[in-house]
N, C-alpha and C positions, 0 to 999 in steps of 0.2 A: 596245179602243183605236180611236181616230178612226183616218181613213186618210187622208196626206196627198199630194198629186200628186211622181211621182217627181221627183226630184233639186231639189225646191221649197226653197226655205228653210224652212218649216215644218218640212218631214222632216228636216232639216240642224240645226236647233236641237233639235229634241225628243229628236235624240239624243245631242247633248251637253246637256242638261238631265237626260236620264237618265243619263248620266257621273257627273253631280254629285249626282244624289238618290238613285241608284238603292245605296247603303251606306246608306239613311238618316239621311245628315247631310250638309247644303251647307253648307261651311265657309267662312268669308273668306278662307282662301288660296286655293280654288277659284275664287270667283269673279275675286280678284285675276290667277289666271292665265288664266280666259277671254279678263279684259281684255288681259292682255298678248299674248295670241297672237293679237288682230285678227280672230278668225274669225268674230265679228257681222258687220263690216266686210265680208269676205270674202263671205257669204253674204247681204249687204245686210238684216241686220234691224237693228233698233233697242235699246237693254235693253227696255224699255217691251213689246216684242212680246215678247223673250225671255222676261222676266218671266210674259205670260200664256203662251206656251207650258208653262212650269213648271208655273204653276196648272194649265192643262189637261191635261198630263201624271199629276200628281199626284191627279186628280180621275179621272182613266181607269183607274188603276192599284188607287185605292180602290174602282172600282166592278168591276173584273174581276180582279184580282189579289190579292186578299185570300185567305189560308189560315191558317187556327188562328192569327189575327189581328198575322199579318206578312202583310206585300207582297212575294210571290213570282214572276217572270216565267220564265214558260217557255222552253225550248229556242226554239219554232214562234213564241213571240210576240216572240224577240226576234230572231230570224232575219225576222222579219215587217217591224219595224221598220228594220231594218240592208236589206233589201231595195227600201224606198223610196230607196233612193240605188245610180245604177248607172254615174253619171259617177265614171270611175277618178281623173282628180284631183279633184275632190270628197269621192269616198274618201279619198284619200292623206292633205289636208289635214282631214279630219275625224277621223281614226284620228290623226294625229300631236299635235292639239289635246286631244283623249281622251283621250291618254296623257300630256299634262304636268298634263292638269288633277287626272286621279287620282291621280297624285303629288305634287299641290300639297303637300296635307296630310301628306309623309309616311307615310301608310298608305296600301298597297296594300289594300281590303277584296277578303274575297272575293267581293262581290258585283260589283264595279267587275272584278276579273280575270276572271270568269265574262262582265262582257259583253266588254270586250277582247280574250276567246281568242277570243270568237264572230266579233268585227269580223273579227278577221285569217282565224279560217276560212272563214267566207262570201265576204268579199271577195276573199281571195287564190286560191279557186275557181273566181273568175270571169276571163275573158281581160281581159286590158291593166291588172289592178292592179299587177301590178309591172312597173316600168318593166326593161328588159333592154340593158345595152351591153356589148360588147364579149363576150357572152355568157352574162355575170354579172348575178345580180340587185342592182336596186339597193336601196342603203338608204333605210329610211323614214327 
């Protein structure tokens, strides 16, 4: 996998690009809910950039991810990934984008749950992912 500079918009799209690809199948309610949740916007790309991020995702994954001819990521690669972002709201708002998008479709795959537990355990590992008032955590 390319490496992108932390908390870059590249790293911010590629991995909701892999939100959407990574069941192998990017559905039109998918994308219909990228659009609605503003988070191009948000992370100042364009479709047109998001677009080749995809490609270039999808072209990374075929050349190191391939096993007994599915696309497999690993524990380390996807924790690799989710590591390029260490701004907590960044996080916040990436992880809550993530999760309408994989629901777009009404199917949770397991591959989409597989990187979603991951976001939440690696990020919420980390200090200042969750925001804390009154001594309670708050909601995503």
């Amino acid at each position: 996998m390319r490496h992108y500079e932390t908390d870059s918009a590249s790293a911010a799209g590629r991995l909701v690009a892999l939100c959407m690809v990574v069941d192998g199948n990017m559905t039109p309610s998918e994308l219909r809910a990228l659009q609605r949740s503003r988070l191009l916007e948000y992370i100042d790309i364009d479709i047109d950039t998001f677009h080749d991020l995809v490609s270039d995702l999808c072209q990374d994954m075929l050349s190191t991810a391939v096993k007994q001819e599915h696309v497999v990521l690993d524990e380390a690669t996807i924790d690799a990934l989710l590591g390029e972002i260490e701004n907590p709201e960044l996080r916040r708002e990436l992880l809550r984008a993530m999760w309408t998008i994989a629901d777009a479709d009404g199917v949770l795959a397991d591959a989409e749950a597989t990187l979603l537990s991951r976001a939440c355990a690696v990020w919420a590992a980390e200090s200042r992912f969750v925001r804390e008032a009154a001594g309670q955590p708050a909601r995503l």
